[in-house]
N, C-alpha and C positions, 0 to 999 in steps of 0.2 A: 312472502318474504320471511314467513317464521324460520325455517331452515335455516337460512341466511344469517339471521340473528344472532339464532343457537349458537354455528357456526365461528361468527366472530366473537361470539363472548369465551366459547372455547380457546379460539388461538389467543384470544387476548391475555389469557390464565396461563397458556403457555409462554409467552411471549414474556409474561412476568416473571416466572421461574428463571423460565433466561436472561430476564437481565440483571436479575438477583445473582445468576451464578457470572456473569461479566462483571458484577460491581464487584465480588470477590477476587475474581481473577486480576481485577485492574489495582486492588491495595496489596494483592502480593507481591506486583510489579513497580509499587512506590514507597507503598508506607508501611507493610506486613517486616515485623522483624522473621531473621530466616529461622530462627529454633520453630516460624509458628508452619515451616511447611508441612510437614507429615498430614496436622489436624487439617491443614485449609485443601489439600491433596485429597483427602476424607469427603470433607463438605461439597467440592467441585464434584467429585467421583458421584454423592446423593443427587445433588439437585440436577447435575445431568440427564442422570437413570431418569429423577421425577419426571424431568420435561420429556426425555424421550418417551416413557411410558406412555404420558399422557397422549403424544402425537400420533401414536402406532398404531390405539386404541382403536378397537374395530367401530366405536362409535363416532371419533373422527371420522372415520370414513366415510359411514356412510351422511353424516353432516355436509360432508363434500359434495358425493355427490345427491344428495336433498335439495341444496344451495344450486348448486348448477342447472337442478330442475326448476328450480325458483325463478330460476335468471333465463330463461332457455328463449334466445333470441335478444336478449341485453346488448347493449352496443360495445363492444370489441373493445374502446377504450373508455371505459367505465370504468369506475373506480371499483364498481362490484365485479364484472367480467374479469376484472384483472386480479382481484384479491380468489378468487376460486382457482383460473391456471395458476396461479403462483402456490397456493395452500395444495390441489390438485399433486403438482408436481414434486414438492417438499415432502409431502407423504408418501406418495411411490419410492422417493427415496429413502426416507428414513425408516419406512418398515422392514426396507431390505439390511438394517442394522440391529441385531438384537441388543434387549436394554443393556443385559451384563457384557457385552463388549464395550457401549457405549461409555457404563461409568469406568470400565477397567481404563479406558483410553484416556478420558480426563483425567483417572488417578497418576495414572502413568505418567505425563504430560507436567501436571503441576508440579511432581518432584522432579521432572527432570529441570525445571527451568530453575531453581535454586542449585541443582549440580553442576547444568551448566556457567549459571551466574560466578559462580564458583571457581569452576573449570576455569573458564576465560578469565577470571582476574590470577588465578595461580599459572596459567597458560600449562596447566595438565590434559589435553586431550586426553589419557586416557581414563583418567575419573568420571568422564561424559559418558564414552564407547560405551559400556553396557546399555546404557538408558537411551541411545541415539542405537544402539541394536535394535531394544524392544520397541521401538517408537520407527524404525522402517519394515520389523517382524506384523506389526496393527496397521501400518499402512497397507504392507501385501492383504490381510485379511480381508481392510474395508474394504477393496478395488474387488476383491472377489466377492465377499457380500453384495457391492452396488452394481455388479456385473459388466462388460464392456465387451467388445466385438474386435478391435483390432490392436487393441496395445492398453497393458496393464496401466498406463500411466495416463490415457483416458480417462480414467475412472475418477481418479484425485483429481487432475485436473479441470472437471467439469464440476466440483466442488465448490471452485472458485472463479471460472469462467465457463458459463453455463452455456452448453451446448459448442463449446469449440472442443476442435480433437486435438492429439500431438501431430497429427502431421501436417494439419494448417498450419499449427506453431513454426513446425520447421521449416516450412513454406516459405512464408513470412520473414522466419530470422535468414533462411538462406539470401533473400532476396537483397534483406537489408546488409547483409554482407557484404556483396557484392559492392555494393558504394561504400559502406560503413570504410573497409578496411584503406582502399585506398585514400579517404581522405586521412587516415590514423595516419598513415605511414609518410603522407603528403606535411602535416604537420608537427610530426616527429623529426623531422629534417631542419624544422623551425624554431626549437623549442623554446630560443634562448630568446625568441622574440622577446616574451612576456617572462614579467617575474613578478610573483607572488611573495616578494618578504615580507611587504608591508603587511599580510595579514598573520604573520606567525612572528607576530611579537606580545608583551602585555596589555590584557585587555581585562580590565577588574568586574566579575562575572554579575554582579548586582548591577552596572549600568549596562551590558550587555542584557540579562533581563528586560530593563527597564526601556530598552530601544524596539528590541522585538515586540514588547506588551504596545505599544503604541503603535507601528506597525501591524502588526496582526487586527487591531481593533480597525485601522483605517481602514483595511479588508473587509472588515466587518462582522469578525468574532467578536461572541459577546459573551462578558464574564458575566453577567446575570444567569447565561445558560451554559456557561463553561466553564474550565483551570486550566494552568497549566503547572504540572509538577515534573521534579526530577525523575530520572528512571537508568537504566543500566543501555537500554537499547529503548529510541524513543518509538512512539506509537497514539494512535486514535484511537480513543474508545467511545460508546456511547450507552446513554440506558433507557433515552427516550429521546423526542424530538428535540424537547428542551434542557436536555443534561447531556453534554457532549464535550467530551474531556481531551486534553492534549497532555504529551510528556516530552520531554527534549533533557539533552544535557549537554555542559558546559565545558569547556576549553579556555583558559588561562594565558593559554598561548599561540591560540589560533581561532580566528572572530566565524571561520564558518560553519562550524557542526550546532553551535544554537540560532547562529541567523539564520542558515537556509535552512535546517532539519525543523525549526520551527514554525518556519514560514512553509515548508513540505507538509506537516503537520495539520496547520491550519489549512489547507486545502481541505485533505479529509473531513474534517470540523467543518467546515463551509456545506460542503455536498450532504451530510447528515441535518446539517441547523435549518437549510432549506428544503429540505422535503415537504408534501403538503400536511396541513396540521391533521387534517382528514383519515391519513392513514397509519395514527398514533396506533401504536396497541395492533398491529397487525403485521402479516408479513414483510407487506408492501412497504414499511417503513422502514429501508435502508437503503444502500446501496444496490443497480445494477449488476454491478460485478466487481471482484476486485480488480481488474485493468481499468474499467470504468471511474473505478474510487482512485485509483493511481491515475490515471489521466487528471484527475482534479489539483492533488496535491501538486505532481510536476509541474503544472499548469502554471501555477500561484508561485511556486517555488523557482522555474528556473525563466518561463515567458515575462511572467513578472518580474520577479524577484532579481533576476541577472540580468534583466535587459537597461540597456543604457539610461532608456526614458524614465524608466523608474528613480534610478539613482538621481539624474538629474534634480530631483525633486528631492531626495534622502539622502544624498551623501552630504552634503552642510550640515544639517543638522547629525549627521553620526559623526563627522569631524569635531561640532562641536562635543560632541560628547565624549569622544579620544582625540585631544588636541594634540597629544605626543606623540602616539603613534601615528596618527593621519593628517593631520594639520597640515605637513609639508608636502603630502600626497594630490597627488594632481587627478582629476576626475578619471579622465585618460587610462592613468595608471592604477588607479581603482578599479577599472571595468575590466582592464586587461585582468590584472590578479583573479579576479572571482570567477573571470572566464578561462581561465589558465586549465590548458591541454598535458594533462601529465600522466601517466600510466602510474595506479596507487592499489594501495595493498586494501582499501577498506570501502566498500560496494558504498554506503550510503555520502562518502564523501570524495565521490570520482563523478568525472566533470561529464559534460553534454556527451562527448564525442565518446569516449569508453566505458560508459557507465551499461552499455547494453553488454559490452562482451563479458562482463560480470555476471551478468544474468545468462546466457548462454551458455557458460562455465555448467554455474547450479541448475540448470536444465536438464544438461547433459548428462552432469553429475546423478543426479535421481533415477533417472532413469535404468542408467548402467546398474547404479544400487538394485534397483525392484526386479533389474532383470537378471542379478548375479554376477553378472559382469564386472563390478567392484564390492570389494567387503570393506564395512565399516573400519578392519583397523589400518587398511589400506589409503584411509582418507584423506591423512595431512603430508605423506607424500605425493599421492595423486596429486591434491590440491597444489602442492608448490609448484609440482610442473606442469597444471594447467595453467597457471596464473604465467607461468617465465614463456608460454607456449603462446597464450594469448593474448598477453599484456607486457611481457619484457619485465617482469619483476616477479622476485620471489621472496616470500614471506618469512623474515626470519623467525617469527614465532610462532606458534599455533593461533595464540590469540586474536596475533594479525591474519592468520589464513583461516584454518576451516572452524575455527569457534566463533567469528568476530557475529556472527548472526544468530539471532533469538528463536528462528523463524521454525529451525528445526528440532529445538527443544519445546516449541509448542503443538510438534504434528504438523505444521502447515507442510507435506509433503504435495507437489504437484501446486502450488502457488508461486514459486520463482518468475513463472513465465510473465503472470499478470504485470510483473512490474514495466516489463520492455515493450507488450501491448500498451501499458498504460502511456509509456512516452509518444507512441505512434499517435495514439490518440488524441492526445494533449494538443499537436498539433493540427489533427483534422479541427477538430475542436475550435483552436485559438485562428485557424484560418477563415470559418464559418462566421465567427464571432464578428472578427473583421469586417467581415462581407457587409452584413449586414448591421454595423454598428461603428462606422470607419472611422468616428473620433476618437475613440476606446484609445489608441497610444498617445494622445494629445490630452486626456484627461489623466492618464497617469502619471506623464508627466507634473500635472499637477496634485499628486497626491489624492485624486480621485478613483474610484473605484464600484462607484456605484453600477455603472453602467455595466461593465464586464461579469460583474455580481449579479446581478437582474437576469442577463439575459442569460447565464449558466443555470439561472435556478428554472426560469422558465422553458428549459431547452430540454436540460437535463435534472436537477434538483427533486423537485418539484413531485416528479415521476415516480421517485424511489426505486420500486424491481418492478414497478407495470411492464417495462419493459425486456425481453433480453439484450444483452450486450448488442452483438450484432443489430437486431432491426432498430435499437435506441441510433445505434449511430447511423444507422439509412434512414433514419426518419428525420434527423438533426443533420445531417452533412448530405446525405443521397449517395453514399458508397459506405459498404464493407471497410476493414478495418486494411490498410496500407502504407508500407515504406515509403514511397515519394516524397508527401509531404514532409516528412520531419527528413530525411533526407536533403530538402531541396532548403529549409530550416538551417538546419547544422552547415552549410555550405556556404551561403550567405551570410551567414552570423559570424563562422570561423574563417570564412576568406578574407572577410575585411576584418578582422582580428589578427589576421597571420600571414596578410598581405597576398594571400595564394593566388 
């Protein structure tokens, strides 16, 4: 097992660079004033190159494969077995990256998220355009360095959902169309059913804080291994098992961009806090995938977080704590609101039912891009008439349309998709959970949570990337990733919501 050793001590060194260069990345997103971007642009640009050098390194390799001669006949799901395909794989692909692209990419990247930041609060689209040019110019490059067999957008995509193509994607979303749409249209006929004023009034953002911190904790974030700070576009970060950060931000006038982005938030934070301590300092210690890490957040955020049983338990207590605005609000009419079916301009704050066509949208949208088929400065009216095309609204400003996400001023090019696997998911997920744990809505009721917690880390947490996406959910649910479920979900949830 000397190899093996070597091996880990190596990625471990790597693994630290990197999260040196995420603790960077994560205070320019909270707490870096913006003159510091050029230098911190620099710094990311170094410690990238470092960590890439190190992993390319023709002695990585053969550490690998040394280690897999070490292990040869090890049991499949070992902790070792799995920490070599996973380091194995990570290397095939990052050697097909050269270092000086690599740092060029993060330089590139860091300063565009202050131009965009920028961008979108002056609502300048084209202050952005140059730097969302060079930043889809490094994505065609990666897809070509990492190579791909039937479609450029492949390549990105399996970045962040490993081992699925684009055309299961479109598989998939076709599928989920097919029902998705008509029940849109079924409850767009409805819409006056429910009304949501009561949460677009004042709400004083310190006991908004203070509602979610208690909340989130009953979940079972833990600010010993965690924070929560402001940020422009919220997100999860982490730097190790026990350091796992959340950001959110606050509204004045409307109670659900810090309750639910928070409580979204805290999912991610959950799926990181429980991984096993065992595979600290190594690949294995993150997420599955990103649809996988979104399965978790949606999870928390809308199974929990919006379902009746929950409130049952939480809405007194947040009345008492906004007696003016909700005092006179009846449970009822509480649930309606946060369940409210409305076609909106802003992806992270649109409801169960059209929150996929959003993503669909930025799917679409990427692709057309990589394949020339749209040019960046063609973006903010495409974007208004996919949005009047797909959703019946159009965006009066930029800000509200194609700047309103961060996602592309960080390179996450061919990530959109994870988000609307990740809903699929949530559901296989939360129906398995059920199965086998049938009190799980009867304790939440009571503001418990442990059980649903437990058995996500054991299922899934726990894991970290032992496994890929795909065989994690045949091994936890016994099928492939599928519409029906959340489907048959959203049907039941919004039929008796909207009388259908």
């Amino acid at each position: 097992m000397e190899k093996y050793q070597q091996l880990k001590e190596r990625m471990a060194e790597i693994m630290d660079v990197t999260m040196a260069a995420a603790l960077l990345n994560w205070d320019q997103q909270t707490q870096m004033p913006p003159a510091g971007a050029e230098a911190r642009a620099q710094q990311l640009g170094t410690l990238s190159k470092i960590a890439h050098q190190m992993h390319v390194a023709d002695e990585t390799g053969r550490l690998i494969e040394a280690a897999a001669a070490d292990l040869d006949g090890a049991d499949y799901d070992s902790d070792e077995a799995a920490f070599v395909r996973v380091a194995r794989r990570d290397y095939e692909q990052a050697t097909r990256l050269p270092p000086e692209f690599v740092a060029e990419f993060s330089r590139v990247t860091a300063l565009a998220h202050e131009v965009w930041a920028k961008a979108r609060a002056e609502n300048r689209f084209e202050d952005f355009r140059p730097s969302l040019e060079k930043i889809f110019d490094l994505a065609r490059q990666a897809a070509e360095y990492l190579g791909y067999t039937d479609h450029i957008y492949d390549a990105l995509l399996d970045q962040y959902e490993p081992g699925m193509k684009t055309a299961h994607v479109r598989a998939i979303f076709d599928e989920l169309k097919k029902d998705l749409v008509p029940l849109v249209h079924a409850i767009s006929e409805r819409l006056d059913a429910v009304d949501d004023v009561c949460l677009h009034q004042e709400f004083d953002e310190d006991k908004q804080r203070d509602f979610t911190y208690e909340v989130i904790q009953k979940f079972g974030y833990d600010f010993n291994r965690g924070r929560v700070d402001r940020t422009v576009h919220p997100f999860a970060t982490n730097f190790s098992i026990n350091d796992v950060r959340i950001t959110t931000r606050y509204d004045r006038t409307f109670l659900n961009p810090a309750l639910f982005g928070t409580l979204h938030e805290t999912g991610h934070a959950l799926y990181e806090l429980g991984v096993d301590p065992a595979l600290e300092r190594t690949p294995l210690a993150n997420g599955s995938s990103l649809g996988v890490h979104e399965s978790q957040s949606r999870l928390w955020e809308n199974l929990v977080g919006r379902s009746r049983g929950f409130w049952k338990h939480f809405y007194p207590k947040l009345q008492q704590v906004f007696p003016t605005p909700l005092g006179g609000v009846s449970l009822d009419t509480f649930y309606g609101a946060i369940n409210k079916v409305q076609p909106s301009l802003i992806r992270v704050e649109a409801d169960e039912v059209t929150y996929n066509l959003h993503i669909m949208l930025r799917f679409e949208l990427e692709q057309e891009i990589l394949e020339g088929k749209v040019k960046i400065a063609e973006l903010p009216e495409i974007w208004k008439a996919r949005m009047q095309e797909y959703l019946g609204v159009t965006p009066p400003t930029d800000a509200l349309g194609v700047l309103q996400d961060v996602h592309w001023s960080s390179g996450l090019i061919g990530y959109f998709a994870t988000y609307a696997l990740g809903n699929l998911m949530s559901v296989q997920l939360w129906d398995k959970a059920l199965a086998d744990a049938p009190d799980i809505p009867s304790q939440i009721e009571r503001g418990e949570f442990d059980a649903l917690r437990e058995w996500l880390r054991q299922n899934v947490h726990r894991h970290g990337r032992k496994y890929m996406p795909d065989e994690l959910m045949r091994r936890v649910t016994g099928e492939g990733i599928q519409s029906r479920s959340y489907m048959r979900y959203l049907k039941r949830k919004y039929g008796e919501i909207y009388g259908l």
